[in-house]
N, C-alpha and C positions, 0 to 999 in steps of 0.2 A: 232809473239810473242807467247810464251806460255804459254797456259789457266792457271790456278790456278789450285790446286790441291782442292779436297772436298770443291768446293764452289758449295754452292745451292743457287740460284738465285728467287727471288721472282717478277715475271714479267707480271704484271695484265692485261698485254695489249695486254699478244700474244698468250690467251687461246680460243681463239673461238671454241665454241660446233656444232654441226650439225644443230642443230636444236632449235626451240624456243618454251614455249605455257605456256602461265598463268597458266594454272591448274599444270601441269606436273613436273614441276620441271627441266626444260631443258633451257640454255639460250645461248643468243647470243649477243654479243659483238665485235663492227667492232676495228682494230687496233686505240690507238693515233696516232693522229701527233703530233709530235715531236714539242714544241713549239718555238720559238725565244732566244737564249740564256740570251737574258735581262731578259727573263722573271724569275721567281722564285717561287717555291712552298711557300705558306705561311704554317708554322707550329705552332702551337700550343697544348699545353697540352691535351684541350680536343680532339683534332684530331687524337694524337698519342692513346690516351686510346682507339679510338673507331677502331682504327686497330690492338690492339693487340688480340692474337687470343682467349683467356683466360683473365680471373681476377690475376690467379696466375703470368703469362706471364707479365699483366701491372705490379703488383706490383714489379717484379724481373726487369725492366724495369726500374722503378722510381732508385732503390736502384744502377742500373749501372750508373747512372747519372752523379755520382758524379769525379772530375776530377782527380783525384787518379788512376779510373780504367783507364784513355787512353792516348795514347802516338798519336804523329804526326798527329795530330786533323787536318783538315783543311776543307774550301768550296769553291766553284765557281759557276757559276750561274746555273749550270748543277744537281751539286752533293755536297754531304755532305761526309767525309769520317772521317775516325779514326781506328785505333788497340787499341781490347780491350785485356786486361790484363784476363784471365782465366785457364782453365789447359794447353792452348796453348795462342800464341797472335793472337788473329785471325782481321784478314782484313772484317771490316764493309763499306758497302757503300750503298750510299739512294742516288737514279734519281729523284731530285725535280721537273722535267717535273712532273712523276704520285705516287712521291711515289713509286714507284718499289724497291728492294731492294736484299741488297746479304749478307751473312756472311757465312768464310769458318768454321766457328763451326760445326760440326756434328749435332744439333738439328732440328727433326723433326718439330717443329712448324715455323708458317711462319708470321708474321716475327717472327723472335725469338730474347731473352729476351736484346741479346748483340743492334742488330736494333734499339728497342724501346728505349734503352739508350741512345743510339746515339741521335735518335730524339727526346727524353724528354732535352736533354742536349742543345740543338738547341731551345727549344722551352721556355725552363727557362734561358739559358747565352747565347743568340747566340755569343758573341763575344770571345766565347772559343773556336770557329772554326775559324779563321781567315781567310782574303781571301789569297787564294794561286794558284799557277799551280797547277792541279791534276797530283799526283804521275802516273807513271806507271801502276800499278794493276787498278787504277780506269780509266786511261784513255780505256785500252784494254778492260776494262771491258763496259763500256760506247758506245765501238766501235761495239762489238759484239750487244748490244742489238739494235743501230741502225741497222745494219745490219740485224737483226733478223725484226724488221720493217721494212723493204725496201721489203724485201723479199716476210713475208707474204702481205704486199700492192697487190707485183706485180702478187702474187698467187691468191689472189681475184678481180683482174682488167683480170687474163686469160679465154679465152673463157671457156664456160661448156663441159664439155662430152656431147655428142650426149645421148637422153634420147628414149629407147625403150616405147613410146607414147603409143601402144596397150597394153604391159605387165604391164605399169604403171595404165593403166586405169581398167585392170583385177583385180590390186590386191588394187585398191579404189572400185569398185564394190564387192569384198568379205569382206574388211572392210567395210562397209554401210551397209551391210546385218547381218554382224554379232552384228552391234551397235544396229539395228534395231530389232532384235531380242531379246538382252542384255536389250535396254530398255520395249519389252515389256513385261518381265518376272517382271520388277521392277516397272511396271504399277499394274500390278498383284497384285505385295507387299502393293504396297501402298496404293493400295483399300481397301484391305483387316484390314491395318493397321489403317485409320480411321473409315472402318466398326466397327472396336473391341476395338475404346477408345485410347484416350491418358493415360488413369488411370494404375498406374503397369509401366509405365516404365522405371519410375526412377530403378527401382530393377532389370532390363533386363542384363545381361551382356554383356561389350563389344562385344563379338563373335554375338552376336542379329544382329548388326547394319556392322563387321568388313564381317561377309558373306556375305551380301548382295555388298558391297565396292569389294570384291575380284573376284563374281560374272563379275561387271563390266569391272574388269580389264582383267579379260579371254573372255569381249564383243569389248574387243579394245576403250573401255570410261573409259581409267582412269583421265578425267578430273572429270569426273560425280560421279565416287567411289571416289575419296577425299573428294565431297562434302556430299555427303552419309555417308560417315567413320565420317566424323565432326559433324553427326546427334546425337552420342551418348554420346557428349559431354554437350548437352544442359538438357537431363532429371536432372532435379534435384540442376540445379547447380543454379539457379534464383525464385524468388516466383512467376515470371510470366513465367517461359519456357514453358507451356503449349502454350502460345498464341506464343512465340520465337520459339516452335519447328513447331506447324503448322502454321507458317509463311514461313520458308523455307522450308517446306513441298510442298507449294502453289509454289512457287518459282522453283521446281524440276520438278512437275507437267505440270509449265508452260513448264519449257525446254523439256519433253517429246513431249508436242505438239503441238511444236515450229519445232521439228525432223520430227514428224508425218507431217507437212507440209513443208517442207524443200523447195520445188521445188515451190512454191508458195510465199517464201518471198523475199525481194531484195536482190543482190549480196552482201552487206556490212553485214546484217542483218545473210544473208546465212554465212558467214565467222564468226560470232562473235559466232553464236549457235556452227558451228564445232572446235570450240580454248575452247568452256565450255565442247562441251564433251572430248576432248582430243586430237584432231589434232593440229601435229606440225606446224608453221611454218617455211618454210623453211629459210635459208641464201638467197637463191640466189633470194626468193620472196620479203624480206625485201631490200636486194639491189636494188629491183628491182621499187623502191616505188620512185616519183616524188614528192611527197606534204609536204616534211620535211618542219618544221619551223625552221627559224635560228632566234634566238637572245642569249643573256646571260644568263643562267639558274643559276638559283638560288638553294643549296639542303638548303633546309630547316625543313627538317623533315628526322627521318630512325627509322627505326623498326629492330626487329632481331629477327626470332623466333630459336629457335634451338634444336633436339629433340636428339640429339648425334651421328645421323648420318649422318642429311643433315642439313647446316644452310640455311634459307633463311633472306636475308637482299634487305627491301622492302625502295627504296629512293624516296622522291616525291621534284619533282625538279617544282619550278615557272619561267615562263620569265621576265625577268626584264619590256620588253618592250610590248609582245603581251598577259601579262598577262594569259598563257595557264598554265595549270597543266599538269606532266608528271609522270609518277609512272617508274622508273627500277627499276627490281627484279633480285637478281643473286642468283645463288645458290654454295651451297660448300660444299663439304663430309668432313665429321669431324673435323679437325685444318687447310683446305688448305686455302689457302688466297682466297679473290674474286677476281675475273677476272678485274675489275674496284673500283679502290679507290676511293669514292666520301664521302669526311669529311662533316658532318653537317657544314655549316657558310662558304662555299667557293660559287663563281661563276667560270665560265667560258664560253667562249664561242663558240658556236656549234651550230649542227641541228636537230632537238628532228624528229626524224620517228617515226608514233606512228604506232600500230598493224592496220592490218587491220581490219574492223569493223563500231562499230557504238560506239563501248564504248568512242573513245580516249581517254583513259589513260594510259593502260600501252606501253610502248616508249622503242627507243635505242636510245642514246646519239652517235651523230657523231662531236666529236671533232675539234675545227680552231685551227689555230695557236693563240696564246698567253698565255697561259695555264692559272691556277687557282690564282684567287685573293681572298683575306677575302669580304665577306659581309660587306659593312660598308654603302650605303647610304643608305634610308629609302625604303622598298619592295610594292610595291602593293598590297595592299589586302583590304578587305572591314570592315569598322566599324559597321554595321546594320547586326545582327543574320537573323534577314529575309530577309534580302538580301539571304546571303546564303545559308539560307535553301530554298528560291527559289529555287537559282540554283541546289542545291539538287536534289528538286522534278524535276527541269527540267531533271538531267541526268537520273534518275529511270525512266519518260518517254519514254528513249533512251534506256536505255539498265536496265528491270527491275532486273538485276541478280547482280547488283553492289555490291560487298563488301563494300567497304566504300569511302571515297574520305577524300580528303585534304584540310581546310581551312587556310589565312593566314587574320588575325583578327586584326586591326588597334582600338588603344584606348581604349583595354578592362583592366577590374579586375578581382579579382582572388579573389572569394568568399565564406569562409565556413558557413555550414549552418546546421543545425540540422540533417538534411535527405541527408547531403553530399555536395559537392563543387560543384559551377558552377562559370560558365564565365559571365561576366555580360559586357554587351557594354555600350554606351554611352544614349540610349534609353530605359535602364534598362530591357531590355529585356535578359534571361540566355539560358543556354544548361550546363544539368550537367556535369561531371568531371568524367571520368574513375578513378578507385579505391578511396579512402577516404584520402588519404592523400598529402598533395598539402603545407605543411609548409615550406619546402625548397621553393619551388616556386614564394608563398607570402614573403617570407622573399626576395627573389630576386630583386622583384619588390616594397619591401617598402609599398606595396600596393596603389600602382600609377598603373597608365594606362600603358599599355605597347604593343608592337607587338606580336604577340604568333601566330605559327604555331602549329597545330593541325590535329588528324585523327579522324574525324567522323564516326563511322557506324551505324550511325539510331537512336540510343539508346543514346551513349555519345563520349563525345569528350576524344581523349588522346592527351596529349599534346607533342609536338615536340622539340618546340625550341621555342627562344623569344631573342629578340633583349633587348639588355642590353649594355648600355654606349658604343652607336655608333657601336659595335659587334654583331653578330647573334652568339648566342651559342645554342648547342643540352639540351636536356632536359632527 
């Protein structure tokens, strides 16, 4: 049959990068499987808003909605399709396996605005798609991308290239040496830098803190420069950042030597210090991993930072069943879509691989067949804050370098208070509220008890998501 003309294809499932590393910015993502035709993507409003690539994107999105713009609407268990009416008609279609997507519109964002109508249209009247056979353009189009899955499967199931062992080992002995040298230039700094006072350097300018970061990055530790580059954020922006900046001052100190002893700590321990300073993991290490956990993961929580070059979007996924937490992170340059669509308030099910290490948190999701359902029965998580902050301190135990973690909080309220919001449990015991303002929130919950996922880093909780009449929605 023959392709489509100017269709650009949005296909989250068959971007795999080289390589992987919490610090760095690199990620890796194994192909879906293809679920069971019975099965169905659930759609919804707030699902579609947290995939458009832009605000301007959702809003253009909301206004294509409406059933004026589309002609020969139709669904099957597979796909969602329609022709939107614009300066051409152009052919829209959405793979409810992952959300993946296509329109032959010429717009460079992904999904673009005609997509999001489509599935805001689906997620306000589903019954303006009727079920149908899929047309031609969607069938061919459906065939291609399985096919494009089979393929890369069978590409990642073929032996490896034969790997020159000595040359690889030469050129990790000159990266070790140069890290090791990188950091003790920045041993150096840092001496020097609590010799001479925290006082003054709220008034330092970025280039202070951005040289020392760049330093790093010509030491082959751009794990360790990111965290360095994030030093200069802290002067001045809290009434306590004195004690905030030399706290992860102590913290970098420590990882210097943690390095300095390298060959002295355990293999897991040895892998977590080299994933902070900046070593990838590979693909073929991560496939290579036996300890995955399977149950049904929960997303309950995303973050999104985005600096207008790279967005990172941080999902922390629960098991229904072995109660584990899981953090993936993907990254994306400017408007591309992410490699994996994971909507706050879905499960599904699959086998959480976590890094190697000691952290277990951050993971790759490895897909089963039956694909994505809504969050609707009641989550695990715990009602006692000391509970949790236990658990806390137990993982900073483990791995003192932690950014933050994920709680998923059973029974609490939503508290304002003179000096700011907190969460309050059942035992009256709080944890403050990232930012001051929480009235949408409260108004959500009536100021009833409710479930509420959360990101802790030390200091305060931001809140996630929260289970509302029988549904998990994002926050």
């Amino acid at each position: 049959m023959r392709a489509e003309r100017g269709t650009r294809a949005h296909e989250p499932f068959l971007r795999p990068s080289d390589s992987c590393s919490p610090e760095t910015g690199v990620g890796y993502f194994v192909p879906f499987c293809r679920p069971n035709q019975a099965s169905r993507m659930p759609i919804t409003t707030e699902q579609v808003t947290q995939l458009a690539p832009d605000s301007s994107s959702a809003a253009a999105g909301q206004k294509l909605k409406a059933l004026k713009n589309w002609v020969d609407l139709g669904s099957s268990p597979e796909a969602l399709w329609g022709k939107c009416q614009g300066s051409a008609l152009y052919q829209v279609k959405v793979d409810l396996a992952n959300l993946g997507s296509s329109c032959s519109c010429p717009s460079r964002k992904f999904p673009c605005k005609h997509v999001l109508g489509l599935m805001f249209l689906c997620a306000d009247t589903p019954a303006a798609l009727p079920p149908a056979e899929p047309p031609e353009w969607v069938v061919e189009w459906l065939q291609k991308r399985h096919e494009r899955e089979q393929k890369k499967a069978a590409k990642a199931e073929a032996s490896p290239k034969p790997v020159d062992e000595e040359a690889q080992q030469k050129r990790a002995d000159q990266r070790a040496a140069r890290v090791t040298e990188g950091l003790d230039r920045l041993d150096l700094w840092l001496q020097d830098l609590v010799r001479n006072g925290l006082a003054g350097l709220e008034s330092r300018p970025p280039s202070f803190w951005e040289e020392q970061a760049r330093r790093l990055v010509d030491a082959q530790a751009p794990g360790l420069a990111a965290r360095v580059s994030a030093l200069g954020e802290l002067p001045g922006s809290a009434p306590d950042w004195p004690q905030c900046l030399l706290a992860e001052l102590g913290r970098i100190q420590l990882l210097l030597k943690a390095w300095q002893r390298h060959a002295q700590l355990d293999s897991n321990l040895q892998a977590e210090v080299r994933q902070l300073l900046g070593w990838n993991v590979s693909q073929e290490e991560l496939a290579q991993r036996t300890d995955g956990i399977a149950d049904r993961w929960c997303v309950v929580g995303q973050t999104l930072a985005d600096d207008r070059q790279l967005r990172v979007q941080r999902s922390w996924l629960l098991g229904r069943t072995t109660h584990r937490w899981a953090l993936i992170v993907q990254f994306a340059a400017g408007a591309q879509p992410f490699a994996e669509v994971l909507p706050v308030g879905i499960e599904r099910a699959g086998t959480i691989v976590y890094y190697p290490g000691v952290a277990q948190q951050r993971a790759r999701l490895v897909p089963t067949d039956g694909g994505m359902t809504d969050i609707t029965d009641p989550l695990p998580g715990t009602g006692l804050i000391d509970e949790f902050l236990g658990q806390y301190a137990g993982q900073l135990s483990r791995h003192p370098w932690t950014r933050s973690v994920c709680g998923l909080f059973s029974g609490v309220t939503i508290v304002p208070r003179a000096n700011g919001w907190v969460l309050r449990d059942q035992a009256g015991q709080a944890l403050p509220l990232a930012q001051r303002n929480h009235w949408k929130l409260l108004a959500l919950t009536g100021g009833a008890g409710c479930d509420l996922a959360g990101e802790w880093d030390g200091r305060c909780l931001q809140p996630l998501g929260v289970s509302l009449e029988g549904r998990f929605r994002a926050l």
